[in-house]
LOLOVEX-749625 format. One record per residue (C-alpha): x, y, z; residue in one letter. Coordinates in Angstrom, 3 decimals, always signed. Example, Ala and Ser with C-alpha at 12.3 -4.5 7.8 and 13.67 -1.06 7.14 Angstrom:
residues 2
        c1        c2        c3  resn
   +12.300    -4.500    +7.800     a
   +13.670    -1.060    +7.140     s
This chain:
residues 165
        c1        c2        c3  resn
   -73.735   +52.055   +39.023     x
   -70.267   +52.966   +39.831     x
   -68.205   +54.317   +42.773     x
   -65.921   +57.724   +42.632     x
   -63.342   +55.385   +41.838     x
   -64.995   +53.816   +38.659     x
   -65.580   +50.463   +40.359     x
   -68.793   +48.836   +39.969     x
   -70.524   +48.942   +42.872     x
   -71.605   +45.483   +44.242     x
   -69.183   +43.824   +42.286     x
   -67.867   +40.647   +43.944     x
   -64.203   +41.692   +43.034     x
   -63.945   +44.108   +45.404     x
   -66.571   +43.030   +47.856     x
   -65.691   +39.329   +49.208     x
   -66.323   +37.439   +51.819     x
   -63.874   +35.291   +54.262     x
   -64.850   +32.241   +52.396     x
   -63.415   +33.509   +49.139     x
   -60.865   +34.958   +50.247     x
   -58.717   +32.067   +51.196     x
   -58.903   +31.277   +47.949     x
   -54.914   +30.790   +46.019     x
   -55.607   +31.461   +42.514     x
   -55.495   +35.040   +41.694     x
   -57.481   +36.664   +38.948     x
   -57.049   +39.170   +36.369     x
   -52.857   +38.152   +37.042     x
   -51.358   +39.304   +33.281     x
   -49.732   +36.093   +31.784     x
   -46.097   +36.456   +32.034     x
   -46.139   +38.083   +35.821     x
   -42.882   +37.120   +37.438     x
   -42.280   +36.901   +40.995     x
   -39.118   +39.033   +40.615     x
   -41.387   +41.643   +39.102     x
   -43.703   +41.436   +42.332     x
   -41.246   +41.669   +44.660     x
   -39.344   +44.905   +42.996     x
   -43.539   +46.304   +43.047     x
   -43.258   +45.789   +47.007     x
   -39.861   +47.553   +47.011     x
   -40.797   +50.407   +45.480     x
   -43.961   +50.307   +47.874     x
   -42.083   +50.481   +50.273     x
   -40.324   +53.160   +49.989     x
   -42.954   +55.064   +48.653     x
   -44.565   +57.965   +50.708     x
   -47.896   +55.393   +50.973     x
   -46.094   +54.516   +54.438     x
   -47.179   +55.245   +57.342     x
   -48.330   +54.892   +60.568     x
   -51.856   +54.544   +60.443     x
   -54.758   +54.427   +63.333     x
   -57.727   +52.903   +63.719     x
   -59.732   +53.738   +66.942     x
   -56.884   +52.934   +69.797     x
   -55.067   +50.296   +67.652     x
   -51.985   +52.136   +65.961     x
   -50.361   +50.053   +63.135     x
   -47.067   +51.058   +62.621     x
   -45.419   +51.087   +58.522     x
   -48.905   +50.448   +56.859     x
   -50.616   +51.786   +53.622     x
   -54.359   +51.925   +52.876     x
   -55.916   +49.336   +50.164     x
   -57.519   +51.916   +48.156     x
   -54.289   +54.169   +48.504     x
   -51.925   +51.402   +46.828     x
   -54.545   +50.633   +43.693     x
   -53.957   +53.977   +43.216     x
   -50.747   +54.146   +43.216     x
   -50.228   +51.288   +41.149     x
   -52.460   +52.995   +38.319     x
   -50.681   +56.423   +38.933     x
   -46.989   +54.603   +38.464     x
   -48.246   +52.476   +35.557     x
   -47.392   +49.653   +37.575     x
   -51.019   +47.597   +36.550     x
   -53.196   +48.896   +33.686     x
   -56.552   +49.506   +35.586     x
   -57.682   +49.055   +39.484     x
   -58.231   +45.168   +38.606     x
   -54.688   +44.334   +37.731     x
   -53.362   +46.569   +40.422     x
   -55.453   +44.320   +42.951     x
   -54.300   +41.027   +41.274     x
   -51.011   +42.314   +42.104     x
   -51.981   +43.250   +45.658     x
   -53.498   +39.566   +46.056     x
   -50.286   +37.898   +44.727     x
   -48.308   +39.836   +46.600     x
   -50.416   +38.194   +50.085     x
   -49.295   +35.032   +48.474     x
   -45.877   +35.709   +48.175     x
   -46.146   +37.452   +51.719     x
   -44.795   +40.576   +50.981     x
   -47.824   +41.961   +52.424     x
   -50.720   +40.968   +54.905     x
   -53.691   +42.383   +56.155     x
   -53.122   +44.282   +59.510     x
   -55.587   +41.561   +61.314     x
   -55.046   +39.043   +58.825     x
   -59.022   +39.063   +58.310     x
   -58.736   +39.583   +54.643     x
   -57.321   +39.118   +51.229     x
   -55.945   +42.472   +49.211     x
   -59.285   +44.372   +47.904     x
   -59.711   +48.085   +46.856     x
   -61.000   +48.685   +50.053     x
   -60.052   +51.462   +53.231     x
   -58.506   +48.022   +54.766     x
   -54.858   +48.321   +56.219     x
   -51.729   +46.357   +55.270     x
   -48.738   +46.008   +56.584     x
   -44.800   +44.659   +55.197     x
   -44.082   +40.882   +56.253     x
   -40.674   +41.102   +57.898     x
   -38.246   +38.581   +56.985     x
   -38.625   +36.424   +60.071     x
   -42.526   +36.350   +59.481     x
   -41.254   +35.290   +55.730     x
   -39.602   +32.660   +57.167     x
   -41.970   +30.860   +59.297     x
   -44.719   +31.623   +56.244     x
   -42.620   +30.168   +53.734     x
   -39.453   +28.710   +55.621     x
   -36.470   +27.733   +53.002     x
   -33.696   +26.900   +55.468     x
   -34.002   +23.845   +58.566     x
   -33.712   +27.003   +60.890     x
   -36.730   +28.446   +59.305     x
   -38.903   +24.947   +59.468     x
   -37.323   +24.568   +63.339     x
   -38.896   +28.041   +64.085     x
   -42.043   +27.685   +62.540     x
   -42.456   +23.793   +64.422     x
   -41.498   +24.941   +67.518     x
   -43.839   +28.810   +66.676     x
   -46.948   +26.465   +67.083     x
   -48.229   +26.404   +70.419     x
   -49.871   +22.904   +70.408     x
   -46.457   +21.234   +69.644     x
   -44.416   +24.099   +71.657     x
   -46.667   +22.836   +74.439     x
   -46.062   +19.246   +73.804     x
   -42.519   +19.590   +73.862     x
   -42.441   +21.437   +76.928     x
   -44.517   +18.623   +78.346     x
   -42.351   +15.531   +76.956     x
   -38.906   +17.624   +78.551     x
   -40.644   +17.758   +81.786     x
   -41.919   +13.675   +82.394     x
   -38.320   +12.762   +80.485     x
   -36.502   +15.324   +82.903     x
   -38.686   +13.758   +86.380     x
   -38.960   +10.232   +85.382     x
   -36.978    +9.077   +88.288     x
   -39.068   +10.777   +90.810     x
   -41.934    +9.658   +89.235     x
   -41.533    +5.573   +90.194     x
   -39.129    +6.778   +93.099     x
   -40.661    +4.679   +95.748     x
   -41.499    +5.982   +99.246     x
C-alpha cells in the first residue's frame, strides 16, 4: 500500500524511531557523493522559496522548511533521482550540519517535521576546526562551564578561606 506520495506505507525508511536515528551511516547515499556537492544542495535550499517561517501551535520557528516539502523539491530540481536519495541527502546533510531538526528530536525523514539552517557558530561548536571553536564548545558545556566557575571562585577566596579569626 502506498501513500499520495508513492512511499510505502509502513516502511521503516521513512518511519524511524529515536533509536535509529542516531545512527551515522546513511543509506541509499549514490557512490561518488561529495561533500562540496552537499553543501552547494543546502545553498540552493536556502535560497529557495521552501523558507520560511513556520508555526507549530505557539512555537514559531523562524527560516525553516518542511521535510516532505524539501524531498520534493529535490525530485522537482533533479537534485536526487527518487524520494529515497533525496532523503539520503537530507540525512547527510544532518551530518554535515547544514541542517537540524527544529527540536533536534529527529533525523531527516519524508515527514511534516521542521528543519532549520545551522548557523556558522552552531557549525562551529558541532564540528569546531579552529582552538576558538574547541574553546567555545568546552566552555558551551554547562558541567565544565560550572566547574570552572567553581575552581575561579575557591582559587580567587583561598586566603579567606584559612584566614584565621
Amino acid at each position: 500500500m502506498k501513500d499520495s506520495r508513492g512511499n510505502n506505507i509502513g516502511d521503516s525508511r521513512y518511519t524511524t524511531n529515536y533509536a535509529e536515528d542516531l545512527k551515522p551511516e546513511v543509506e541509499e547515499l549514490p557512490p561518488g557523493t561529495s561533500e562540496e556537492f552537499l553543501r552547494d544542495v543546502a545553498q540552493r535550499l536556502k535560497s529557495s522559496p521552501l523558507v520560511r517561517d513556520l508555526e507549530s501551535g505557539r512555537i514559531k520557528f523562524r527560516n525553516s522548511v518542511v521535510g516532505t516539502e524539501v524531498v520534493d523539491w529535490m525530485v522537482k530540481q533533479r537534485i536526487a533521482k527518487d524520494r529515497r536519495v533525496a532523503v539520503a541527502y537530507g540525512r547527510q546533510l544532518i551530518r554535515l550540519a547544514e541542517i537540524v531538526h527544529c527540536t533536534r528530536g529527529h533525523d531527516f525523514k519524508d515527514e511534516e517535521l521542521f528543519y532549520r539552517f545551522v548557523s556558522d557558530y552552531e557549525k562551529g561548536l558541532i564540528n569546531p576546526k579552529t582552538p576558538y571553536q574547541y574553546a567555545m564548545r568546552v566552555l558551551s558545556t554547562p558541567p565544565i562551564l560550572f566547574a570552572g566557575i567553581v575552581a575561579f571562585l575557591v582559587i580567587a577566596n583561598i586566603a579567606y578561606l584559612f584566614k584565621s579569626p
